[in-house]
C-alpha positions as CSV (number, residue, x, y, z in Angstrom):
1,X,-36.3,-45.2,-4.5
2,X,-38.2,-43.2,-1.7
3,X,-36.2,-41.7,1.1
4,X,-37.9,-41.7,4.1
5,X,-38.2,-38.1,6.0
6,X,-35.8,-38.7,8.6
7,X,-33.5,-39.9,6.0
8,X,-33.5,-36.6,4.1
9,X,-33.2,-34.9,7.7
10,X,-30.0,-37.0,8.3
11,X,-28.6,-36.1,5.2
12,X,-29.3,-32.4,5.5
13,X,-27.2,-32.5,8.9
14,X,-24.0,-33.4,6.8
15,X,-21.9,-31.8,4.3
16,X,-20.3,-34.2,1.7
17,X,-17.5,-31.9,1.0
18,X,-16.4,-31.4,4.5
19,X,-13.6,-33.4,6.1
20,X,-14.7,-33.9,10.1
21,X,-12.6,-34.1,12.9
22,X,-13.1,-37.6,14.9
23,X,-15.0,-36.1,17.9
24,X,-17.5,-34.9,15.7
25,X,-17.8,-37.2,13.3
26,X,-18.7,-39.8,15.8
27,X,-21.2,-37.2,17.5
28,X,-22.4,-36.3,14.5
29,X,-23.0,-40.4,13.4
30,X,-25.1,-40.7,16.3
31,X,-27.2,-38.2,16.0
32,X,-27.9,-39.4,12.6
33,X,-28.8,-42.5,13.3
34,X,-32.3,-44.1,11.5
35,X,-32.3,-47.2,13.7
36,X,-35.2,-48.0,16.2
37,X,-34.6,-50.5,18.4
C-alpha cells in the first residue's frame, strides 16, 4: 500500500527505538496527527 506524504512526514518525526517521556509523547502525537476535520 501507498503512504500518503504526510504520512511518511509523520513517521519521519519519530524514532521507533526511542522510549518518550509522557509530555512529549503526547506533544509529539498531536503534531502527528493525519486527521482533517
Amino acid at each position: 500500500m501507498k503512504r500518503s506524504k504526510n504520512l511518511r512526514a509523520a513517521d519521519a518525526k519519530v524514532d521507533r527505538e526511542r522510549n518518550y517521556a509522557p509530555l512529549e509523547a503526547v506533544r509529539l502525537a498531536k503534531e502527528t496527527s493525519t486527521t482533517k476535520f
